[in-house]
N, C-alpha and C positions, 0 to 999 in steps of 0.2 A: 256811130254811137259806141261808146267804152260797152265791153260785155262787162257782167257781174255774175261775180259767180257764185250763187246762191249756195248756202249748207250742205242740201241732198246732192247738190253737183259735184263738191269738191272732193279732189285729192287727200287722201290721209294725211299727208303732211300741211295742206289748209285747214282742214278740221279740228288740229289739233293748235293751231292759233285761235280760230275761233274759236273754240274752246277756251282757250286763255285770256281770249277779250270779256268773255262772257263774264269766266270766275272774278277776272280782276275787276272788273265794269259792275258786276251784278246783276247783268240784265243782259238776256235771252237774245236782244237787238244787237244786228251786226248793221251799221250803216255801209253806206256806198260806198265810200273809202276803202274801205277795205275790202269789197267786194271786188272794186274794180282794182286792186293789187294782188286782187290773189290770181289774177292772168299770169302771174310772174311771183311764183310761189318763196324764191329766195330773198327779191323787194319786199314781199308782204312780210314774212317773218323779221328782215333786217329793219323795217320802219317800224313793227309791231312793237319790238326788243327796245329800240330807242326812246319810241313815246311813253311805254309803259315806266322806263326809268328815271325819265325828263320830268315826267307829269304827276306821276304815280309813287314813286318812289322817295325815299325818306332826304330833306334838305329843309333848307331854312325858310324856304319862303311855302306860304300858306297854301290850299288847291285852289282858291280864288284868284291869288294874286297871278299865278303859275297862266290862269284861264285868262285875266287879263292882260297880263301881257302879249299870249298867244294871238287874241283879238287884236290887240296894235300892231303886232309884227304882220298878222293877214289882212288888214286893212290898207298898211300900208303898201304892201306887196299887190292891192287887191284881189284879192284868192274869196271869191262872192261863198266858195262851198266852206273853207276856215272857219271866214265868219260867221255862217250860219250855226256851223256846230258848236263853234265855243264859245258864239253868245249863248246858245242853250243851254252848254253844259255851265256859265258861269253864270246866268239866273238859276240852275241847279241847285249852286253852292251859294244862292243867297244875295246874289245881284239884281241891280232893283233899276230901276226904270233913269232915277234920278244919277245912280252910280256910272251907269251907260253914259249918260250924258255928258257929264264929266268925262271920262275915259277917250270921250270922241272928241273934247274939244283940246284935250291933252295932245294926243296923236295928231291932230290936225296942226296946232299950235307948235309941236316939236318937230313935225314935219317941215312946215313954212322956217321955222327959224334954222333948220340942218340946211336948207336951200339958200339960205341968205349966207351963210357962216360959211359954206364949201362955194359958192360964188363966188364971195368977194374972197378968198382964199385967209380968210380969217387968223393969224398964226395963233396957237393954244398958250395961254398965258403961264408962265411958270410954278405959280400955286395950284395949276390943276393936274400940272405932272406928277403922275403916281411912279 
């Protein structure tokens, strides 16, 4: 089993990312993720730094939208712990039972049709070239 390394256990230079999940996050809870990265103090900081800017950070698209995309991308990958968290964190931000629903039939739906289109080696039609 992955160690986790709890608050009172870590390194000063762990603690002070927790600490940054904390302020940014607003809440005291450090999940597993990050628990089990901070084995490997320069991953945790380097994943820390990225999601915080990805997710967190100022751009165009909404923190819902941001959550459900995250959710299609770990679904499709299936990454069962992704899911878990950013379903949570996107009923957080206002996602609702029926939204989910949709979203799963989306990814499922986009999924089957990427599989057909890179099968049959599909060539990309010339008004879609950007």
């Amino acid at each position: 089993m992955t160690q986790l390394i709890e608050y009172e256990e870590a390194s000063a230079e762990v603690r002070a990312v927790y600490d940054d999940i904390r302020a940014t996050r607003q809440t005291e809870y450090i999940n597993n993720f990050w628990k089990a990265l901070a084995t490997h103090p320069q991953t945790l900081q380097r994943t820390w730094q990225t999601i915080k800017e990805v997710m967190t950070g100022p751009g165009e698209l909404d923190p819902l939208v941001r959550e459900l995309i995250y959710i299609a991308v770990s679904v499709t990958n299936g990454c069962d712990y992704c899911i878990s968290s950013h379903t949570a964190a996107a009923r957080a931000k206002g996602m609702n039972d029926a939204m989910f629903g949709e979203l799963l039939a989306i990814i499922g739906t986009a999924n089957m049709t990427n599989r057909l289109a890179n099968g049959y080696k599909i060539p990309v039609d010339e008004q879609f070239k950007s």
